[in-house]
DSSP file (Angstrom, degrees, kcal/mol; ACC not computed):
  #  RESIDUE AA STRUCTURE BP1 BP2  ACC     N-H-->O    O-->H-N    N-H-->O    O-->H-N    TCO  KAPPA ALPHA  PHI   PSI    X-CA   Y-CA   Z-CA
    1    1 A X              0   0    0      0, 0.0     5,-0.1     0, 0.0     4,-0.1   0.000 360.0 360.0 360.0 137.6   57.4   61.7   75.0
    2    2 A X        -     0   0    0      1,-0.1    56,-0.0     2,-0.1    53,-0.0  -0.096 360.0-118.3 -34.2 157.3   57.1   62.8   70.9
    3    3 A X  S >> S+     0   0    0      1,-0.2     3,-2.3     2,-0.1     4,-1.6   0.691 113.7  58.2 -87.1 -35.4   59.3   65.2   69.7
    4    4 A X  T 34 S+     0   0    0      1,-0.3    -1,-0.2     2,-0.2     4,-0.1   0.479 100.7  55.9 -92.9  25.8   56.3   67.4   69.0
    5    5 A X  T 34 S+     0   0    0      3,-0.1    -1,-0.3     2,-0.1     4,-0.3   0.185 110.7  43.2-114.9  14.3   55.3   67.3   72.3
    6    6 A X  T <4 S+     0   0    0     -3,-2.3     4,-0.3     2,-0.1    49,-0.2   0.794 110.6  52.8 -87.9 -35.0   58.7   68.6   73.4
    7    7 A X  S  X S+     0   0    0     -4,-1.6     4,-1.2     2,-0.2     3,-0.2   0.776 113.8  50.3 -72.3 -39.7   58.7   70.9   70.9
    8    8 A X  H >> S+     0   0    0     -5,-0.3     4,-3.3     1,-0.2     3,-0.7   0.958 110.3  42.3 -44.7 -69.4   55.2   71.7   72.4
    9    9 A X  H 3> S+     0   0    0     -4,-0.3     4,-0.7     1,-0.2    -1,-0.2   0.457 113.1  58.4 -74.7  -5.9   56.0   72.1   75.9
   10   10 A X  H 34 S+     0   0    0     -4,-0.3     4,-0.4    41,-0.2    -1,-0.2   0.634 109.2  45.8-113.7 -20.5   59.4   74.2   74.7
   11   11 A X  H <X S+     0   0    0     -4,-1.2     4,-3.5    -3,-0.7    -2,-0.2   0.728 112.5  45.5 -67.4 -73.3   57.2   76.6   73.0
   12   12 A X  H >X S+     0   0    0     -4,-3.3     4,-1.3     1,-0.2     3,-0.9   0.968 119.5  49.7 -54.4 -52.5   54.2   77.2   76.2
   13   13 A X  H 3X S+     0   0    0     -4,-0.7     4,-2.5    -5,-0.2    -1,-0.2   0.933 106.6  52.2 -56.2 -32.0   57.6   77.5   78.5
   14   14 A X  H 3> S+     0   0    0     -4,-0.4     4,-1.9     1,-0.2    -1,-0.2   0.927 115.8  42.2 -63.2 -40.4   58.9   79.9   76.1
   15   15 A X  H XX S+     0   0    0     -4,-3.5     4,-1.0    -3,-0.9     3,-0.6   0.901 106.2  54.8 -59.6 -54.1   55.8   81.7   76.5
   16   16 A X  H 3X S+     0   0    0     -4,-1.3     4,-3.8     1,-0.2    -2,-0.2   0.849 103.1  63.3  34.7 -87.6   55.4   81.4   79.7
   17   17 A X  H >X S+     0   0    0     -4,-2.5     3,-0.6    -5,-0.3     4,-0.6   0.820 112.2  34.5 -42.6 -78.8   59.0   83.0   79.7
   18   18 A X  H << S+     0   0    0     -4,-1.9    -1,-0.3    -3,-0.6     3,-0.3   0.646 106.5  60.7 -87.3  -6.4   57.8   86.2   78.1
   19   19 A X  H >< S+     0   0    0     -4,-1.0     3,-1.5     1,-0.3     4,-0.5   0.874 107.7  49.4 -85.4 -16.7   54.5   86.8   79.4
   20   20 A X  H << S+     0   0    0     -4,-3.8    -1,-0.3    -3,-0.6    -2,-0.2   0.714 114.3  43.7 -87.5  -4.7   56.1   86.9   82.9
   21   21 A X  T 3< S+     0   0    0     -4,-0.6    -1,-0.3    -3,-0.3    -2,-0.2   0.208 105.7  63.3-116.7  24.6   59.0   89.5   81.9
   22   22 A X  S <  S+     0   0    0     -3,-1.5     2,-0.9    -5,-0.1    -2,-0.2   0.300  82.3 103.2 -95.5   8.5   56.3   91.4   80.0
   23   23 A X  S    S-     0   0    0     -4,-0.5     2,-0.4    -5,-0.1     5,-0.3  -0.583  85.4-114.5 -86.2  92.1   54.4   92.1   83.7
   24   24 A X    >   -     0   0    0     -2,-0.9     3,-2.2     1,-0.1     2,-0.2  -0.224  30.7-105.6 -61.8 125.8   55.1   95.5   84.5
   25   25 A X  G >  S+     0   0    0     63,-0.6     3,-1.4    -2,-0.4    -1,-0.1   0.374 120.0  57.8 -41.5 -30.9   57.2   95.5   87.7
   26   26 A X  G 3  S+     0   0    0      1,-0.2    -1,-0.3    -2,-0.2    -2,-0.1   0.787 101.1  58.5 -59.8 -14.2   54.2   96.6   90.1
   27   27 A X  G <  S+     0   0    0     -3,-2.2     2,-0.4     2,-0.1    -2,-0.2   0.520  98.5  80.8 -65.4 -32.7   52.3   93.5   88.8
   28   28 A X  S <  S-     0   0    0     -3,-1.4    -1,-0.0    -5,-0.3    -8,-0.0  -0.585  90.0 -94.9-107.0 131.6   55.3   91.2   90.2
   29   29 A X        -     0   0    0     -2,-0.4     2,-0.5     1,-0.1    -1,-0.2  -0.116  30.1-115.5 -32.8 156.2   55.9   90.1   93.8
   30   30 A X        +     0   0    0     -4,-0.0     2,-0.3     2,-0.0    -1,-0.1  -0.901  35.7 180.0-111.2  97.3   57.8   91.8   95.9
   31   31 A X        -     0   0    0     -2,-0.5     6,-0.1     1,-0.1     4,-0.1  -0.927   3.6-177.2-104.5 134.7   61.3   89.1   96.9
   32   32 A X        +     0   0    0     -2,-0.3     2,-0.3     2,-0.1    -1,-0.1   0.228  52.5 114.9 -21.1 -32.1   63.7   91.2   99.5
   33   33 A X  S    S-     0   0    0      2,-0.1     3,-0.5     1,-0.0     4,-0.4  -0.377  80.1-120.2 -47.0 117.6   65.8   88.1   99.3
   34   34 A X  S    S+     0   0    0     -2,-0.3    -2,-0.1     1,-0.2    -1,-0.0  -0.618  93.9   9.8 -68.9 137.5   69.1   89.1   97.5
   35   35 A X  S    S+     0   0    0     -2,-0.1     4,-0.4    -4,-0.1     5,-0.2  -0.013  82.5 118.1 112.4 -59.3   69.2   87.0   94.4
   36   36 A X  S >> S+     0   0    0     -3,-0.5     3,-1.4     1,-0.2     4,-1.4   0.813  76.1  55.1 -24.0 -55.5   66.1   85.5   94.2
   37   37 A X  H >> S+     0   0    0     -4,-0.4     3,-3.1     1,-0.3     4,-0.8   0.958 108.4  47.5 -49.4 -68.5   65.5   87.2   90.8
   38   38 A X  H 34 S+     0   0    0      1,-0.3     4,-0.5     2,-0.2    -1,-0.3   0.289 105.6  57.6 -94.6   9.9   68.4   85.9   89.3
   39   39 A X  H <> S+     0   0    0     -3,-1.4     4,-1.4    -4,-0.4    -1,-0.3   0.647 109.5  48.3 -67.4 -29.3   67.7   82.6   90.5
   40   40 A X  H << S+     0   0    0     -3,-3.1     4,-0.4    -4,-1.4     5,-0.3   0.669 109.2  47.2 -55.3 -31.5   64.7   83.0   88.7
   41   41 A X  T  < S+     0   0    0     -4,-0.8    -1,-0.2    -5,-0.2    -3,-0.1   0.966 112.2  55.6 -56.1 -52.4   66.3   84.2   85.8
   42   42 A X  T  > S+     0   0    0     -4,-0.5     4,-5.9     2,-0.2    -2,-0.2   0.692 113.9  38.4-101.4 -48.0   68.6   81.1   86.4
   43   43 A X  H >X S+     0   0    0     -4,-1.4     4,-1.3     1,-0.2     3,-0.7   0.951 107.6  55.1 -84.3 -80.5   65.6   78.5   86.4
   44   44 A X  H 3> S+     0   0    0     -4,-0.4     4,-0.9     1,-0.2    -1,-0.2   0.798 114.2  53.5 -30.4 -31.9   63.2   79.6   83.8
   45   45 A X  H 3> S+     0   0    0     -5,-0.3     4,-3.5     2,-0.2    -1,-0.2   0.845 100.3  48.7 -28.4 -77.6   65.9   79.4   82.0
   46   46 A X  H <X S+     0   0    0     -4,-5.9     4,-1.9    -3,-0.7    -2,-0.2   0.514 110.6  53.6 -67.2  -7.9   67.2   76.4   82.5
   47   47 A X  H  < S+     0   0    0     -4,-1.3     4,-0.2     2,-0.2    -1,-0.2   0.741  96.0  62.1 -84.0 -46.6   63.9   74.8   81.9
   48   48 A X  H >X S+     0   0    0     -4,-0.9     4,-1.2    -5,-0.3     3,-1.2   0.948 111.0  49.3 -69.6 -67.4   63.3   76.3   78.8
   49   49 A X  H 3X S+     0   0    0     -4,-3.5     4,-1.7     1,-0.2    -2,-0.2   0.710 103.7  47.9   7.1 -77.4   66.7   74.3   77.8
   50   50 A X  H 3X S+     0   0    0     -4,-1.9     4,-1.4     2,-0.2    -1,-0.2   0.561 115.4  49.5 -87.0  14.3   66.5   71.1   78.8
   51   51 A X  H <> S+     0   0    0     -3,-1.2     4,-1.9    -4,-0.2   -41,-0.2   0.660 118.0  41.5 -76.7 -49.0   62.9   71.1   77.1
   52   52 A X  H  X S+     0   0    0     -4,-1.2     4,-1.7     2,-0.2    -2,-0.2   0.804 112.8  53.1 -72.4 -39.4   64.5   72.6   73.8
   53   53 A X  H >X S+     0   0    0     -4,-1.7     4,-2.1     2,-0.2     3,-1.4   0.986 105.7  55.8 -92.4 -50.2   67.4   70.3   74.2
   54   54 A X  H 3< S+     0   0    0     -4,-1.4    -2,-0.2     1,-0.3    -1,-0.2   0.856 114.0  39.8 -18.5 -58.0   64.8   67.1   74.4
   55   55 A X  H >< S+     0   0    0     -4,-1.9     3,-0.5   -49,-0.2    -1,-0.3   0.851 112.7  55.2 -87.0 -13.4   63.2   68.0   71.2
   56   56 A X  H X< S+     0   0    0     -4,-1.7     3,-1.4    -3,-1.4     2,-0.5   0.983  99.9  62.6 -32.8 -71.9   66.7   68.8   69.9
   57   57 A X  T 3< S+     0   0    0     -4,-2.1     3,-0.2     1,-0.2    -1,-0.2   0.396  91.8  71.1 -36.2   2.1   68.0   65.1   70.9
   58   58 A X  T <  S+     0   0    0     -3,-0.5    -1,-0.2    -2,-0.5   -55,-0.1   0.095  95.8  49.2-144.3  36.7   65.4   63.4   68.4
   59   59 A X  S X  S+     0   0    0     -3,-1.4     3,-0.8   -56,-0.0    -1,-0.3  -0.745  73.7 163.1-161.1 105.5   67.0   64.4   65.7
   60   60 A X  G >  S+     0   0    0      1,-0.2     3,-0.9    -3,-0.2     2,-0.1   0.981  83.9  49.2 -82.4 -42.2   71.1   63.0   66.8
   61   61 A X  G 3  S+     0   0    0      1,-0.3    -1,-0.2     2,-0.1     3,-0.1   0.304  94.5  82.7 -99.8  24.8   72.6   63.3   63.1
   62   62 A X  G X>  +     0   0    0     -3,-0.8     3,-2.1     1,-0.2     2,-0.8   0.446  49.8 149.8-103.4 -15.5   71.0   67.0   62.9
   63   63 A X  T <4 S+     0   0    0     -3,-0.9     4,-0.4     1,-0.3    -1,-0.2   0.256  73.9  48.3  -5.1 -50.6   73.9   68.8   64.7
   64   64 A X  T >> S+     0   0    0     -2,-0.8     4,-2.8     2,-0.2     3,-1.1   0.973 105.6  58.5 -55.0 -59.7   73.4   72.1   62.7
   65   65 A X  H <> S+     0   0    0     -3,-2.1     4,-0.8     1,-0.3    -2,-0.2   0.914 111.9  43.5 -54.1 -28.4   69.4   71.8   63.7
   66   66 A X  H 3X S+     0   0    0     -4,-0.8     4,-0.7     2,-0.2    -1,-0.3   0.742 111.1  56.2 -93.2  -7.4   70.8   71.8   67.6
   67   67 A X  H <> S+     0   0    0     -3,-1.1     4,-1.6    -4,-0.4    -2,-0.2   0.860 113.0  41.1 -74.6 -30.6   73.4   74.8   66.8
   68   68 A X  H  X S+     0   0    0     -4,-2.8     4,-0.5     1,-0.2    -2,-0.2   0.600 115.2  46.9-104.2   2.4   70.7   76.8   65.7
   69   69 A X  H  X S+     0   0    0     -4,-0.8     4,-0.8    -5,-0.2    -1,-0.2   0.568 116.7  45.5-104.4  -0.9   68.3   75.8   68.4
   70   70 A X  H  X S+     0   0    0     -4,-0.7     4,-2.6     2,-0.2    -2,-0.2   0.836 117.7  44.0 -74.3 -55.7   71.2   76.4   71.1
   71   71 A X  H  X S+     0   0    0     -4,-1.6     4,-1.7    -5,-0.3    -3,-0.1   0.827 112.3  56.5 -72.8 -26.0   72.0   80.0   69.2
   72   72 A X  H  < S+     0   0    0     -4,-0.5     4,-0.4     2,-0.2    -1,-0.3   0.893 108.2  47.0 -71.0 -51.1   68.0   80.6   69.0
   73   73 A X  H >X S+     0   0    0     -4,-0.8     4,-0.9     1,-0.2     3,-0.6   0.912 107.8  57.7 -45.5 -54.7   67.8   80.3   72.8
   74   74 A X  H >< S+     0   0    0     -4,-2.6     3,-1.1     1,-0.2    -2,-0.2   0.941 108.6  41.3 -39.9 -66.1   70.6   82.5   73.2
   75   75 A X  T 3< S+     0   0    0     -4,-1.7    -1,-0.2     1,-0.3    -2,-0.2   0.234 106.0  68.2-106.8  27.8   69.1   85.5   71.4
   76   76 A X  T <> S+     0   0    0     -3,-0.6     4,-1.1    -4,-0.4    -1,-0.3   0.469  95.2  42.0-100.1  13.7   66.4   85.1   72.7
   77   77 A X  T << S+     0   0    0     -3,-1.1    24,-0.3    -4,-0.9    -2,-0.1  -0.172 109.3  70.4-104.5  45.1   66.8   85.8   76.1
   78   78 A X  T  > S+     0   0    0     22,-0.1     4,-0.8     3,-0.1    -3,-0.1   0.329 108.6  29.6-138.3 -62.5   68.7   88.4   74.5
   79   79 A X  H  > S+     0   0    0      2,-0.2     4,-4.6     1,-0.1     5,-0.5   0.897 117.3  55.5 -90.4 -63.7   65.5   90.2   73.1
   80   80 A X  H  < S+     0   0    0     -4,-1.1     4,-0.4     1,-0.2    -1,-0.1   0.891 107.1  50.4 -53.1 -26.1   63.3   89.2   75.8
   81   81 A X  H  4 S+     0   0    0      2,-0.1    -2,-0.2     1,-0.1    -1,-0.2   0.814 115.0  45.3 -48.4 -51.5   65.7   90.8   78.1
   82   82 A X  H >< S+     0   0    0     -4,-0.8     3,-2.1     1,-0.2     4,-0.2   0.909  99.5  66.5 -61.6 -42.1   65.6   94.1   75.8
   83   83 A X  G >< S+     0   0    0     -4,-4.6     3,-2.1     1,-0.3     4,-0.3   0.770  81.3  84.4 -68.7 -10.0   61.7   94.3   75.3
   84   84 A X  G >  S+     0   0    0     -5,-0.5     3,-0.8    -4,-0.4    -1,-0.3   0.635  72.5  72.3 -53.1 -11.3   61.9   95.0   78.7
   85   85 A X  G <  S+     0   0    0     -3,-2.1    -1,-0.2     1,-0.3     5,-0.2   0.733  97.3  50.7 -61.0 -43.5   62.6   98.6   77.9
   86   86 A X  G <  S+     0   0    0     -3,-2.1    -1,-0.3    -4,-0.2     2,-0.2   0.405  86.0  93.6-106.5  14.5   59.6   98.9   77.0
   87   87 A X  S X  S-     0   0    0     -3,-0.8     3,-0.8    -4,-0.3     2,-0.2  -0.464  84.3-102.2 -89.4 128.2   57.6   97.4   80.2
   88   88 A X  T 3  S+     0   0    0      1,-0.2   -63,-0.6    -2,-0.2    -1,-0.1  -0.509 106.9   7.0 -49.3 135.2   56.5  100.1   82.7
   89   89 A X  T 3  S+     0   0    0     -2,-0.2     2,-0.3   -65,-0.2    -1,-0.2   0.597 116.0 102.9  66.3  13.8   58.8  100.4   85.9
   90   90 A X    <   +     0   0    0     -3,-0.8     2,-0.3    -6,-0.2    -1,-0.1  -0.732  41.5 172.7-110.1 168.8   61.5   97.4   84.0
   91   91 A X        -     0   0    0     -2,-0.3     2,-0.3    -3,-0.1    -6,-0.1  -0.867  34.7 -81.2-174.8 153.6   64.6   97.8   82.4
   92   92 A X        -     0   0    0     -2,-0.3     2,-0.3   -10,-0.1   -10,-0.1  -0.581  41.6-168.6-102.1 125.0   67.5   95.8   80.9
   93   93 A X     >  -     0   0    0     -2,-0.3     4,-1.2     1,-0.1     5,-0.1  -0.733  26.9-154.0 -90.9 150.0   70.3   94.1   82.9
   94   94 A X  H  > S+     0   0    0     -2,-0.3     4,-2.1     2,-0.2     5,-0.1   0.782 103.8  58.7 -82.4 -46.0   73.2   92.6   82.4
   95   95 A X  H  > S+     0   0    0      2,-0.2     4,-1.4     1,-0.2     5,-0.3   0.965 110.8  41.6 -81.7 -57.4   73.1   91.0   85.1
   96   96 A X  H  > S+     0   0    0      2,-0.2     4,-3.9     1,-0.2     5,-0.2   0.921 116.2  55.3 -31.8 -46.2   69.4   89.1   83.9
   97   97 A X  H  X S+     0   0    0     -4,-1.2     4,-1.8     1,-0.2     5,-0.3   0.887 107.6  36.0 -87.8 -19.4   70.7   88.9   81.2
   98   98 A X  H  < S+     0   0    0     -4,-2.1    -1,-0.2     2,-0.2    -2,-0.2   0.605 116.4  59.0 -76.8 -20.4   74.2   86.9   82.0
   99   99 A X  H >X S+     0   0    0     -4,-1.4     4,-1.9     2,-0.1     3,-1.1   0.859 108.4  50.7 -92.4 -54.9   71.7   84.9   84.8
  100  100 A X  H 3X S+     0   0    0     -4,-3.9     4,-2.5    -5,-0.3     3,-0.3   0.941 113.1  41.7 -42.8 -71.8   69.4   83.7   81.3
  101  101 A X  H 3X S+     0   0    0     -4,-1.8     4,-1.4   -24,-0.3     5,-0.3   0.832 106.9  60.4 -55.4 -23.8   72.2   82.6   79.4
  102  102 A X  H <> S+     0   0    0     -3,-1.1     4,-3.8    -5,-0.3     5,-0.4   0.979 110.9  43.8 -59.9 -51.0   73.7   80.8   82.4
  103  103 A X  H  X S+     0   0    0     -4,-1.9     4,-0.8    -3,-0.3    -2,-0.2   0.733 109.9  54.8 -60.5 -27.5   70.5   78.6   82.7
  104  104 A X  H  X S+     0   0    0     -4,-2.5     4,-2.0     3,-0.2     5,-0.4   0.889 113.7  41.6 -69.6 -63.6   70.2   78.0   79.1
  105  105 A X  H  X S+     0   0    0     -4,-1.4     4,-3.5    -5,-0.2     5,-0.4   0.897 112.3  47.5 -42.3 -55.6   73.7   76.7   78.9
  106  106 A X  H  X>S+     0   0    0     -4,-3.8     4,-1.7    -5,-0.3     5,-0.9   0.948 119.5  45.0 -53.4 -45.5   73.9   74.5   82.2
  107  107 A X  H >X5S+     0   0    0     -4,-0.8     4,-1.7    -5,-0.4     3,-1.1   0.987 117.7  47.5 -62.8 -72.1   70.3   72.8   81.1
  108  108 A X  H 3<5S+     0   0    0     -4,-2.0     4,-0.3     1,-0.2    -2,-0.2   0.673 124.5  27.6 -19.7 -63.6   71.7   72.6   77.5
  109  109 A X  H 3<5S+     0   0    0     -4,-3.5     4,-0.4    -5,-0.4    -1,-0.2   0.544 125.0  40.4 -56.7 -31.9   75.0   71.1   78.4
  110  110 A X  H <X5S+     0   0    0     -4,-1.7     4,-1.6    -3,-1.1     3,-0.5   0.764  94.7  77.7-119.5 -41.3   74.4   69.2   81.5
  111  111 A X  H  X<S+     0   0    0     -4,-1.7     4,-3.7    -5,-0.9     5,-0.4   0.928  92.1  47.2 -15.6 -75.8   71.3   67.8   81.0
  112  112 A X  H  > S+     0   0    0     -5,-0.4     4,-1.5    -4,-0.3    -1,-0.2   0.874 104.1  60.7 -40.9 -48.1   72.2   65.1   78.9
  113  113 A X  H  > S+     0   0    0     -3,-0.5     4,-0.7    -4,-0.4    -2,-0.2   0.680 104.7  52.2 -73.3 -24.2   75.0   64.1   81.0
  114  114 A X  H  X S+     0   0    0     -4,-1.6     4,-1.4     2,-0.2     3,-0.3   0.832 110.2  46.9 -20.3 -58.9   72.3   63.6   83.7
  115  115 A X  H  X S+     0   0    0     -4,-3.7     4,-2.5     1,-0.2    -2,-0.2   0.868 115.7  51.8 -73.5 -26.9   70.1   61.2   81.2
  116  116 A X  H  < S+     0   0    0     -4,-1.5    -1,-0.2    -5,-0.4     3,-0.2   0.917 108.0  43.5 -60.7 -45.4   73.2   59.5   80.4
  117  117 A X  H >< S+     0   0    0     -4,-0.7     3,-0.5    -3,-0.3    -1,-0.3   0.546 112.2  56.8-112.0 -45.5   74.2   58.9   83.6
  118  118 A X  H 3< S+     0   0    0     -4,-1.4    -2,-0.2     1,-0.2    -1,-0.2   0.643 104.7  55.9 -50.8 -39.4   70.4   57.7   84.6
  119  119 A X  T 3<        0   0    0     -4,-2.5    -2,-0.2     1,-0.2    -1,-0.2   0.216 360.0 360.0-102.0  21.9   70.4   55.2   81.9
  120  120 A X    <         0   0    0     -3,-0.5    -1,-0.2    -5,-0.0    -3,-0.1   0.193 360.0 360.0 -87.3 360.0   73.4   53.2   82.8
């Protein structure tokens, strides 16, 4: 795929990604499963990553341009995590927010070593 259709697709996910933690908490299914959420968190996350990290990757001698699209990911589920404040019946966690950033990183990081590892 282009890089501007990663850049594409990293952008709808991103959206994606807020409109569902702008959905005030009667709006969202109801999981009784311990966890679930922050699998959720975990995966939407991670998704939004290796998507971000694709259109990073097609530009290799850019290093800075992937620090700042790593550091962009980062604070933003940083902020989307916060605006939750302001969502009826939601509120900000630690614990969301420590499940986001787990998912950015492992997709960030581990990803590649996947494609790598695919193309040998």
């Amino acid at each position: 795929m282009k890089t501007r259709g990663y850049l594409i697709m990293s952008i709808l996910w991103m959206c994606l990604i807020w409109l569902l933690s702008s959905m005030p908490s009667k709006e969202l299914p109801r999981v009784e499963i311990i966890g679930v959420d922050k699998l959720a968190h975990f995966s939407l996350y991670c998704v939004w990553a290796v998507l971000s990290r694709l259109f990073a990757d097609s530009f290799p001698k850019h290093k800075t341009l992937q620090s700042i699209i790593l550091l962009f990911l980062l604070m933003m589920a940083g902020l989307d995590e916060y605006h939750q404040i302001f969502i009826p019946g939601r509120d900000v966690s630690a614990y969301d927010l420590l499940a986001n950033w787990s998912g950015i990183l492992f997709g960030w990081f581990l990803s590649p070593l996947f494609w790598r590892r695919r193309a040998e």
